[in-house]
N, C-alpha and C positions, 0 to 999 in steps of 0.2 A: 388401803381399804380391804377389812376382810369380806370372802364372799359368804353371802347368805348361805345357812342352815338349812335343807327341806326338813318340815315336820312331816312327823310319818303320822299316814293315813291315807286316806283316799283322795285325790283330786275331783271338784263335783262334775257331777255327770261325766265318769269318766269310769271303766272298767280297773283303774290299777291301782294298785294300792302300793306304797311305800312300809316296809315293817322291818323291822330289826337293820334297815339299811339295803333291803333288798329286794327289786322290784316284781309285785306282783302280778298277774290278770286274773280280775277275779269274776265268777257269773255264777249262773245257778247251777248248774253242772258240777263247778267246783274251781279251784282254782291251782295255775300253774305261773311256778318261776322264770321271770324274763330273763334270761343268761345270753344276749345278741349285746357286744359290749355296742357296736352303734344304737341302739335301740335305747338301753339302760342311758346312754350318754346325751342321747336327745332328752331321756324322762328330767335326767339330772338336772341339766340344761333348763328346762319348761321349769321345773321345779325350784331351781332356784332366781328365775325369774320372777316367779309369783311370791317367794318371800321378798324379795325385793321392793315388790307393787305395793307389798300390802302395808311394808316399811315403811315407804315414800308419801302412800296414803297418812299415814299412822301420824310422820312426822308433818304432813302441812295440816291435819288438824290441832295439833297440839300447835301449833303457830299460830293458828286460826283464834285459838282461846286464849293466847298468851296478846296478840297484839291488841291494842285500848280501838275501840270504834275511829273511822277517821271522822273529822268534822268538814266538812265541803261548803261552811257556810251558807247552805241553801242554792249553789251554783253547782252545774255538772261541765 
C-alpha cells in the first residue's frame, strides 16, 4: 500500500500551509518557512493522515451507494 499524497494548501483552522512541497506558517504579518525537520515531519505525518481519512471516508461512501437496500422483513 502506497502512502497518501498531502494536497498542498492550507490545513483548516490552521496557520500552515503546504506549497510547492514546503511547509509554511502563515498570518497577517506575513509568512515564514518551517525548516525544524521534526516539526516539518509531524506536519507530514498529520497530513498524510488526513488524506487517508478523507480516502476511507470517500471509499465507505461509494460502498454505501453501491450496496442494494437490505430487506429485514419487517423484524430488527
Amino acid at each position: 500500500m502506497s502512502t497518501p499524497t498531502p494536497r498542498p494548501g492550507r490545513f483548516t483552522r490552521s496557520p500552515v500551509v503546504l506549497r510547492d512541497g514546503q511547509w509554511w506558517l502563515v498570518s497577517r504579518a506575513g509568512s515564514i518557512l518551517a525548516t525544524d525537520p521534526t516539526f516539518t515531519s509531524a506536519l507530514d505525518g498529520y497530513a498524510q493522515a488526513i488524506v487517508a481519512a478523507d480516502q476511507a471516508v470517500a471509499d465507505l461512501r461509494a460502498r454505501e451507494s453501491e450496496s442494494p437496500p437490505r430487506d429485514t422483513g419487517g423484524q430488527r
